[in-house]
C-alpha positions as CSV (number, residue, x, y, z in Angstrom):
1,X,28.5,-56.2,2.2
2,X,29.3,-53.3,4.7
3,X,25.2,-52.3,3.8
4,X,23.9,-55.4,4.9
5,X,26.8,-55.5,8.0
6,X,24.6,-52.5,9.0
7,X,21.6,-53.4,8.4
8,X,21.7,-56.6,10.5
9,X,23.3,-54.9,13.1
10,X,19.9,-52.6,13.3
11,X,18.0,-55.5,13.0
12,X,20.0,-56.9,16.4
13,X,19.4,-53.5,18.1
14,X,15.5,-53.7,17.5
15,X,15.0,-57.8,17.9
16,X,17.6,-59.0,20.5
17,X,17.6,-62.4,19.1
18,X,17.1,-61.6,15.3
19,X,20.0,-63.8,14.4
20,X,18.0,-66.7,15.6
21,X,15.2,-66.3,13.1
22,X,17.4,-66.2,10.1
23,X,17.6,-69.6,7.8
24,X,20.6,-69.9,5.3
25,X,19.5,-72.6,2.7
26,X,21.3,-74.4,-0.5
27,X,20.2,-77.2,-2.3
28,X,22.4,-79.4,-5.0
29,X,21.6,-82.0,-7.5
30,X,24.2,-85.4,-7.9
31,X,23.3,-87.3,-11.4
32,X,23.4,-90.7,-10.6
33,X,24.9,-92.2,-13.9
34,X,28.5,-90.6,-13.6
35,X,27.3,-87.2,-15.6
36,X,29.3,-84.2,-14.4
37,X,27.7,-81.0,-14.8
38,X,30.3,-78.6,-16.4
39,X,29.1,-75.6,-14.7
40,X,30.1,-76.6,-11.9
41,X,33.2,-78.7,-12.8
42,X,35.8,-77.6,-15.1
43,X,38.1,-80.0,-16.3
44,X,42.1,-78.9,-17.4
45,X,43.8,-80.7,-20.5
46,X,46.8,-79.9,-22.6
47,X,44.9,-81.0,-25.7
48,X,41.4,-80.8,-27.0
49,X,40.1,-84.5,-27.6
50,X,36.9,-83.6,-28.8
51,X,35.3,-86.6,-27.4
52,X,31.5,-87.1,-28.2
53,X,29.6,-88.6,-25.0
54,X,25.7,-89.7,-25.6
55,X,24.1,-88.4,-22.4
56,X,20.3,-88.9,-21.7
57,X,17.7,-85.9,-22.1
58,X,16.8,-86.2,-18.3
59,X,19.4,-88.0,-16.6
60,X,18.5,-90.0,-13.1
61,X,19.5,-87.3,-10.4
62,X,18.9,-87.0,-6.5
63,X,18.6,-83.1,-5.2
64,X,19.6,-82.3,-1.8
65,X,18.6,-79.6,0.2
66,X,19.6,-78.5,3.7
67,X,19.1,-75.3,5.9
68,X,20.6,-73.8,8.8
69,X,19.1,-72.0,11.5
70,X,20.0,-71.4,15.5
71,X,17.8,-74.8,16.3
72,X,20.1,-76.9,14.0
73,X,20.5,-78.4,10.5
74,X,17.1,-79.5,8.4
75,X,18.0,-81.9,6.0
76,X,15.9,-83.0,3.0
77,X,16.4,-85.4,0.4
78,X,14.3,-85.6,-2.7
């Protein structure tokens, strides 16, 4: 971290408004049939139920994606 703390702060010295150019992005995916990806959600249980769940091969999902930059927020929905 302290690298790129320096490194930024060079980039400042050279390019007054450097921080402006920079875009921070994420994007996510929500399944639409109640699925619950299990990477990413962890569930806590005194017992093991061994429960067998018939899930499809591709299940319906909608992705967001969203960046953030000095000018604001670009949202995108696919």
């Amino acid at each position: 971290m302290r690298k790129f703390v320096e490194w930024a702060q060079n980039e400042i010295a050279v390019v007054p408004d450097f921080h402006k150019r920079i875009l921070f992005s994420d994007e996510t995916h929500f399944c639409l049939n109640g699925y619950v990806n299990k990477q990413n959600c962890r569930i806590w249980s005194e017992a093991n139920p061994q429960v067998y769940v018939e899930t499809p091969l591709h299940p319906e999902k909608l992705t967001i994606w969203c960046a953030l930059w000095a000018g604001g927020i670009l949202p995108q929905k696919r």
